[in-house]
N, C-alpha and C positions, 0 to 999 in steps of 0.2 A: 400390474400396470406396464407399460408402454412409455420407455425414455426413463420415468420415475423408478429408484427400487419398492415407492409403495410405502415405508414404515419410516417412521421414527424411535430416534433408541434412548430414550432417559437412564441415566445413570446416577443413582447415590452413592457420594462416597461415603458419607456418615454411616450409612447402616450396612455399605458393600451389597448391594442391589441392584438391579436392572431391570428394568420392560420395555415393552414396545407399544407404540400407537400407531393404528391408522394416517394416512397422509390423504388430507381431505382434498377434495375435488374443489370446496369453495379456496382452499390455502393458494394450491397451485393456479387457479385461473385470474386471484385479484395481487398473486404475488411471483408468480411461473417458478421461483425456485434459490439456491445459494442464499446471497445479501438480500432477498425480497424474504422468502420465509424466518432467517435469524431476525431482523427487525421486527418483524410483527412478533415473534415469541420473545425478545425483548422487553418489544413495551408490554408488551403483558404481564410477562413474569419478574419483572424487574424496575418496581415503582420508586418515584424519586426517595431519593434519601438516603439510598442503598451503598455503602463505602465498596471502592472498587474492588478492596481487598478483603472484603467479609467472605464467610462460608458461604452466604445465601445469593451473594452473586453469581447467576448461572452463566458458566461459559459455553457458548454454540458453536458447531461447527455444522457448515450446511455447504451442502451441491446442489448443483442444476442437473437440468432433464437431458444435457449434453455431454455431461461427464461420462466416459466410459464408452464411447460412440466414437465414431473415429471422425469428426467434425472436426475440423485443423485450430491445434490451439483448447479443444476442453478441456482443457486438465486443470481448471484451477479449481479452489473453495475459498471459502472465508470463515474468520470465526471472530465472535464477536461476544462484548460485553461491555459491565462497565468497566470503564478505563479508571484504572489506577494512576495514571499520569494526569488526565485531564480532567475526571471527574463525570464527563460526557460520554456518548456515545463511543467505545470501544469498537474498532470492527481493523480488520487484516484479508489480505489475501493474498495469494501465493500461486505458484506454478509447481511443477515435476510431474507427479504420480502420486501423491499419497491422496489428492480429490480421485479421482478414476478408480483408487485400489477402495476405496470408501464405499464408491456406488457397488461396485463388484461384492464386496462385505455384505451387502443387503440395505442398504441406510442412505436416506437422503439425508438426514440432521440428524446430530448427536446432539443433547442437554445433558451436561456435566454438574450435577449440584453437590453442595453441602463440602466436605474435607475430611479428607482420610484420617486415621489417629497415626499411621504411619507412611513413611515412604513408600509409593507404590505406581506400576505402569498399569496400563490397560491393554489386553488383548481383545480386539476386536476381530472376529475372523467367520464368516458365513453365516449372520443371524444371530452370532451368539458373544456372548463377554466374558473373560477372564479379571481375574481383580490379581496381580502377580507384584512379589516384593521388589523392592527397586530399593533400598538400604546401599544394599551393593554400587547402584548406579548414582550416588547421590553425591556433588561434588565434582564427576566427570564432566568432559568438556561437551560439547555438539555431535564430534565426531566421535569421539571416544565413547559414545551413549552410542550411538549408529551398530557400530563395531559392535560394542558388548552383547546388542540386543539381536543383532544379528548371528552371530555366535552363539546365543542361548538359546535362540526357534529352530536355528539350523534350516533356514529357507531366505535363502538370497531375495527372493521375489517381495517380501514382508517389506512392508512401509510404514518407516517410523517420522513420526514426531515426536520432537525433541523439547525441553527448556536446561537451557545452558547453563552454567553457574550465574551468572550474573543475575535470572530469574530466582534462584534459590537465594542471593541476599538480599533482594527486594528492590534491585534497580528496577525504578517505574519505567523505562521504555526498551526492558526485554519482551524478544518476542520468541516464537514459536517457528522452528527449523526443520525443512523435512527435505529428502536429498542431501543432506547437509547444507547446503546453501540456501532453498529455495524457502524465504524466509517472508513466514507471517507477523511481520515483526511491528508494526506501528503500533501505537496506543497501547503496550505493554501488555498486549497478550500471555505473551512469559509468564511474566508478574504473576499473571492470575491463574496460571494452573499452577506452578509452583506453589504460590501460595495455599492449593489445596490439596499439597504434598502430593502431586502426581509428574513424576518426573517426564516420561512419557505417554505417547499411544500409540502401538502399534497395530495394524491395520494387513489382514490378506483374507484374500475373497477370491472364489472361483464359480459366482454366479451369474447368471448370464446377464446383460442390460440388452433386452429389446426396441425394436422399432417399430413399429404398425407398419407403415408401409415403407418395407427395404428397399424396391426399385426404385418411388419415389426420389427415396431419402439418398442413392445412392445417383441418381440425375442430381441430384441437388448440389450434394459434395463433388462431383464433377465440375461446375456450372462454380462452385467458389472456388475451387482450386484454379479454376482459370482466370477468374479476378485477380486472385492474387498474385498466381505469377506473373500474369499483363500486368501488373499494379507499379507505377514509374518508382516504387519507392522499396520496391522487392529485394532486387540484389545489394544496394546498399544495407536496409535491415539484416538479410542475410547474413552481409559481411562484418558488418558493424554492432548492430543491433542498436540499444541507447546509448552506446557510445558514442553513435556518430554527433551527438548532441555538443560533447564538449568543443568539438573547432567549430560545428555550426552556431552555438550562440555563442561564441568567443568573435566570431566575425560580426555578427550583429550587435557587437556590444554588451550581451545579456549573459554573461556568465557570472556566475556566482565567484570574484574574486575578493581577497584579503576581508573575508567576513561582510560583503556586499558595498564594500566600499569603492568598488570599479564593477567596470562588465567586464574589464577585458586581462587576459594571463599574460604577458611576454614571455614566458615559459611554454606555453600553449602546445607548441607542437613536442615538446618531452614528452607531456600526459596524455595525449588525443587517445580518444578511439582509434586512431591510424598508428598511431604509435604503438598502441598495444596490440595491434594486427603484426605490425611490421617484425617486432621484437620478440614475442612471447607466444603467440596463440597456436597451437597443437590442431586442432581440427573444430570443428562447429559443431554446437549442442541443443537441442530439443526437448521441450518436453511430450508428452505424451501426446500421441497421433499431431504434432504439430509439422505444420509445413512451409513454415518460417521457422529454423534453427540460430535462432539470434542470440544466443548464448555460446561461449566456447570453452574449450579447454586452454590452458594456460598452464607454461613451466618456465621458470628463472632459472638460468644456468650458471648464470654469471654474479660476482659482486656478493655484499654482505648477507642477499636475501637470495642466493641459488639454493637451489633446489626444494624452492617453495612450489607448489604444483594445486592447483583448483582448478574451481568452474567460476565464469564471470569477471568482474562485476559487470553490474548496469552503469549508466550515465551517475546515478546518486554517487555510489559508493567513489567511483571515479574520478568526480570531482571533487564528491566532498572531502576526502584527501589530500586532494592537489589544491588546486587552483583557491579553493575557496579559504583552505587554511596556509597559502602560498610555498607549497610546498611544490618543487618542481623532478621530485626523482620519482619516475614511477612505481621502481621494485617498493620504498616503501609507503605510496595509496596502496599498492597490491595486498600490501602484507597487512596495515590495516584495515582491511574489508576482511582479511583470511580472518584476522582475530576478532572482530567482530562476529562472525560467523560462526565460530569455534565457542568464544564465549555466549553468544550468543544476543548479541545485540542489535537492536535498533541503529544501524548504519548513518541512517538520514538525521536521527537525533545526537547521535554520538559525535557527529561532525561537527554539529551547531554547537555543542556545550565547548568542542574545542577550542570553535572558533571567538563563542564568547568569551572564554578564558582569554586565547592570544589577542583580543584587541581590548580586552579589560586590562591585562599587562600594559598595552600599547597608548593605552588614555591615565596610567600611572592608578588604576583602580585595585590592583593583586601587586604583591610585591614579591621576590622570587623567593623569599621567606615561605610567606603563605602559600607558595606554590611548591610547597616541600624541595626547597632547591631546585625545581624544576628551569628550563631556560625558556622562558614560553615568547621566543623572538619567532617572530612569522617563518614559516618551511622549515621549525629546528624537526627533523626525521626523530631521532631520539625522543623526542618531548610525548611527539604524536603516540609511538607504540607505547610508551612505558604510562602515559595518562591515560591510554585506553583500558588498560590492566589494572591500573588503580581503579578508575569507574569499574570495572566487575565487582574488585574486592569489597568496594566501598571505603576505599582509604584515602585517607588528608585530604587533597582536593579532590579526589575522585567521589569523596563521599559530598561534597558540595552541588557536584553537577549530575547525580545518577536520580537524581529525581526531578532532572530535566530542567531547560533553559528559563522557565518563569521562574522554578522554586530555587534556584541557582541565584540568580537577579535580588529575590526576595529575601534572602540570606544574605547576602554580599552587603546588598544596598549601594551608598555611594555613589549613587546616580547612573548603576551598571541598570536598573529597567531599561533604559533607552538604547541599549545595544544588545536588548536580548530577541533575539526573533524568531518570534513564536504568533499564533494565533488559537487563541480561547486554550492555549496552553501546548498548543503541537507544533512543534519544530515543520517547516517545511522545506520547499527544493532546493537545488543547484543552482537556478535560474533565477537572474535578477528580475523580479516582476515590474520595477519600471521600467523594461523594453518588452512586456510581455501584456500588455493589460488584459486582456481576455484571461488568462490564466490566474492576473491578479484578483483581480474579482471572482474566478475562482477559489483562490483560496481562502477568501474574506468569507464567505457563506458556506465554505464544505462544510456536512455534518458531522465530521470529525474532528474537527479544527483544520488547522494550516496545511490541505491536500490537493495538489493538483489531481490526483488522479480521481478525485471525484467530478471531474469534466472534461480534462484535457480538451479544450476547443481550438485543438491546431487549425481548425479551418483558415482563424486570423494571420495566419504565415503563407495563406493561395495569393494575397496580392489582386485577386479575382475582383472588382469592383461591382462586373453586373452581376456574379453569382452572389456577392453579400445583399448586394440589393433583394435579389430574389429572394433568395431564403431567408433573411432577416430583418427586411426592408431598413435595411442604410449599407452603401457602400463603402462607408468606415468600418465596418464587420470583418471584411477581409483582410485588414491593418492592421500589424499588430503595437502600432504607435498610438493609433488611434482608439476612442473611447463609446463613440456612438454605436450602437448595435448591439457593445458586446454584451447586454440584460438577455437578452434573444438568443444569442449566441451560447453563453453558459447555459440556459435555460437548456437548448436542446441536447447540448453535448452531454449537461449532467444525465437526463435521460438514456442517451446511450449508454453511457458509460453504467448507468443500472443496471439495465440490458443486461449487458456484459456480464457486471457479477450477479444477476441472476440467474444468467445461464451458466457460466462459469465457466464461460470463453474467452482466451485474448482478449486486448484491448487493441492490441495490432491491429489486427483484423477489422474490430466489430466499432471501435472509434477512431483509430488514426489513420487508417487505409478506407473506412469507410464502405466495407467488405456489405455488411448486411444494413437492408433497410428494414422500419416496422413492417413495410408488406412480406420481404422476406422472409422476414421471420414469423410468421403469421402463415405460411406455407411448410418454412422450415419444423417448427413445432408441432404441425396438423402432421406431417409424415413422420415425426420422430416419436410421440406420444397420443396420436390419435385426438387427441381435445383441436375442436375447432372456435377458433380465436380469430378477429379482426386484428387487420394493423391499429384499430384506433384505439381497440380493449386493450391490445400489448403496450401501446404507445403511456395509456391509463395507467395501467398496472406498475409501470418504471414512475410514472408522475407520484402514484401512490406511495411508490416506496420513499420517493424523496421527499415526499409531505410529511410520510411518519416517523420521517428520523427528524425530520424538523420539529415535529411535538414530540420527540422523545426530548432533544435537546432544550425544548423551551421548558418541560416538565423542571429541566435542572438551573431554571432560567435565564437561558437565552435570548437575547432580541437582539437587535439591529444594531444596538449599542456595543454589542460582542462582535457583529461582523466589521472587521475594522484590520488594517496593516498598520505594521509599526511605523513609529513617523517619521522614520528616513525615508520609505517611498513615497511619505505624502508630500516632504516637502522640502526634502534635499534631493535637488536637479542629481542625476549620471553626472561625472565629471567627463572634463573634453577628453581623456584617454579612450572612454567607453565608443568612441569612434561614433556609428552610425544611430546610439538610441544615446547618446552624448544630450543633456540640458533636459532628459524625460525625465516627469514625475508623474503618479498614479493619480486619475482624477475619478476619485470611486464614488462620491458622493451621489454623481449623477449615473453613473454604473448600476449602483445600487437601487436608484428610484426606478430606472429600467428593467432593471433584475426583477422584483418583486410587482412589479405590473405584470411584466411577460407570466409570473406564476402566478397571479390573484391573490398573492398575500396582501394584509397591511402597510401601506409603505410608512408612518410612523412607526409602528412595531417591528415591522418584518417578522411576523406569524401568520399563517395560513390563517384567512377567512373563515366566518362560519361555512358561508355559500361556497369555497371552494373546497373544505372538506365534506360537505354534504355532496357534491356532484360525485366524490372520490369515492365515497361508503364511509366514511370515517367518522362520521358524525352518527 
């Protein structure tokens, strides 16, 4: 095949097995690839009922027909299951190189079933599998698994995926690490290879991935590269990447401060993405054939945390360090995102539990007793590192919060629900969603729970009145104070954003620079893999993906009654500090009824129609 490596790789680990299957011509045209193929073998293989941490929960790892192409930004994959933390829809996705060394291995999707009787990695490498002991490796940290495993193949070029210690004691929102940092980490991915004693997978391939037509395809990437550079938001990503996010929504209000009880830091410019340009950053980093490097290197010289040295973080890890748990020194957010990474944690969840802890302190709910002596007063630096390290181990409080912000609450009690935030059980962003409604309402309906990035509809931040009109017909679409449009608005973005981890391309790009269109890519594709596709079948095809996660979801029962924000956005105003989104609250109700029109679900229910999965193939 052409773009595709063609096969599928099943793996038992109960019996230490392997085969391959065909990759069907119908898989790829009603699902194009990565988050579209995992889904559909999902719901198939993985019927309700199924606990997230059984043997018989299959964990997938899938790429696009882009990966391994020199398309700016293919390097991601995703993998997916059930989620041990939420109980739903499992799925992650990642950047570096370990998606591209995958396509090159021979393999568009790996199925991992059943559980080893012993600790053990996976070599993946040209068509073929290894089943190798990892006893040795079991215990070690992220990097310390990197190192070892590199050291034993003796081939720098091998791409490993990692699960940290924190996955080996069964914290629900570890995830899966490859580069070291480049972290498939939400809905506890971890969790669940760990759980089926497979510490890693190691991944080297030196087969080709073809184009059908290379001049084409090679006009093509010319023609985005020039988008992107001309793109007004280029050299800021560059420079910034998602960091430039903590002083931009600190100005608007919308920042995720003192556990969402303001928008705005007074610290602000300590933590910034400019601050950590100004202070720390070594050079700019990339992943695989990308041509946005909005990642960088970074080293501490100075102070308690010198000569700490990484790659990143993003805006999450950034803030939710600082700002959101008021913490104003930046070496240590830096240091916890490093231990995060090292042990191996869900960053964006690991924030939340902290920050529930310090305002459960702060409403007299934990007492410093119960907090193993802990000092849990907003910005204590100590409290931060040394409680991240208890959640790995699963100790005293750590073990309270490592199976995530609802079951934390649920334990506690005491009236702590009401400050736990989460949605259908997944911690989400940095960003205060009442100064963001578009995104709020994104993350009321993501099919994973609490995820902006299953939309990201920055459009509502253009300010553009006639362009929301056009495109979404209302010119409160372009607002992001406002509520009217944004059913339409999510509706589209989620689609892109399929797109994207179908292809398993950037979201830079292909959602928030708004790089490719469906006809684009409907051109793109015809010269990358030869299969000729309309914009309206591609456009289909992302609809479909987002339909069948929404009946994978309801299978676990889902409805409209689960897409919902906690009720401080519903009905505690921004206080007057948050400046410019000051006296906002979320009015999703009506968000909601628009939402599920724009997609022909139920609006009682909020389940896809019969007549809308029958137009899809799904019925």
């Amino acid at each position: 095949m052409y773009g595709y490596a063609g096969r599928i790789l099943r793996i038992n680990l109960t019996r230490k097995t392997w085969e391959t299957e065909p990759l069907s011509e119908n898989l790829i045209r009603n699902y194009l690839g990565g988050r579209g193929f995992n889904i559909r073998r999902l719901f198939d293989e993985a019927p309700a009922g199924r606990d997230g941490l059984s043997p018989s929960n299959p964990l997938i790892i899938g790429v696009g027909p882009l990966n391994g192409t020199l398309f700016p930004g293919a390097a991601r994959f995703n993998v997916s299951a059930i989620s041990p933390q939420t109980g739903i829809l499992g799925d992650s996705n990642a950047g570096g190189f370990f998606g591209p060394e995958l396509k090159l291995a021979g393999f568009d999707q790996v199925i991992i079933e059943g559980q080893a009787e012993v600790p053990l990695y996976l070599l993946i490498q040209d068509g073929s599998v290894q089943f190798r002991p990892a006893e040795h490796l079991w215990g070690l940290d992220v990097w310390q698994t990197d190192a070892a495993l590199h050291r034993e193949l003796g081939d720098p070029r091998v791409q490993v995926l990692v699960a940290g210690p924190a996955a080996e004691k069964g914290v629900k929102f570890a995830g899966l690490f490859a580069n070291l940092v480049r972290a498939a980490a939400r809905t506890g991915m971890g969790t669940v290879l760990a759980a089926k004693r497979v510490k890693a997978i190691a991944v080297r391939g030196t087969l080709p991935v073809r184009v059908a037509d290379p001049n084409t395809f090679r006009r093509l990437l010319a023609e985005y590269d020039r988008r992107i550079i001309n793109h007004p938001e280029y050299e800021t990503r560059v420079r910034l990447g998602t960091t430039k996010l903590v002083s931009a929504l600190n100005t608007l209000g919308a920042l995720s401060t003192y556990h969402y009880q303001s928008g705005r830091f007074a610290a602000v410019d300590q933590v910034s993405g400019e601050a950590l340009e100004q202070r720390h950053k070594k050079k700019a980093k990339g992943c695989f054939s990308c041509t946005i490097p909005c990642s960088r290197f970074f080293e501490i010289k100075k102070g308690p945390q010198a000569g700490l040295k990484s790659e990143g973080p993003e805006f999450e890890g950034l803030a939710g360090f600082t700002s959101k748990l008021g913490n104003a020194d930046l070496a240590t957010g830096l240091k916890a995102v490093d231990l995060c990474n090292r042990l191996g944690l869900d960053l964006m969840s690991t924030a939340e539990v902290l920050g529930f802890a310090m305002e459960a302190h702060q409403r007299g709910m934990i007492s410093r007793e119960e907090a193993d002596g802990l000092d849990l007063t907003w910005g204590n630096g100590s409290t931060i590192l040394t409680l991240i390290q208890k959640i790995a181990r699963r100790e005293g409080l750590g073990d309270l919060l490592a199976d995530g912000v609802k079951a934390a609450a649920q334990r506690l009690g005491r009236g702590s629900e009401s400050i736990a935030m989460h949605i259908k059980g997944l911690e989400f962003f940095m960003a205060e969603p009442r100064g963001i409604k578009g995104y709020a309402l994104g993350l009321a309906v993501a099919s994973r729970g609490g995820d902006h990035l299953r939309s990201e509809p920055s459009f509502e931040f253009s300010n553009d009145a006639a362009e929301g009109l056009r495109r979404f017909g209302a010119a409160e679409s372009a607002f992001r104070l406002e509520y009217r449009g944004k059913g339409r608005l999510v509706k589209h973005f989620e689609e892109l954003s399929a797109l994207a981890d179908a292809l398993n391309a950037c979201k830079n790009t292909i959602v928030n620079m708004e790089i490719l269109s469906f006809a684009d890519t409907a051109q793109l594709l015809e010269a990358t893999t030869g299969f000729s596709l309309s914009a309206e079948e591609i456009q289909q095809a992302t609809e479909r993906i987002v339909n069948l996660e929404r009946l994978f979801i309801a299978q676990r029962g889902i409805t409209r009654a689960d897409d919902i924000l906690p009720a401080r956005f519903l009905k505690e105003p921004l206080p007057q500090d948050s400046g410019p989104s000051a006296g906002s609250v979320v009015e999703l109700e009506p968000m909601l009824d628009e939402y599920y029109e724009a997609r022909g679900w139920d609006r009682e229910t909020g389940l896809p129609t019969p007549e809308k999965l029958a137009v899809l193939g799904l019925l």
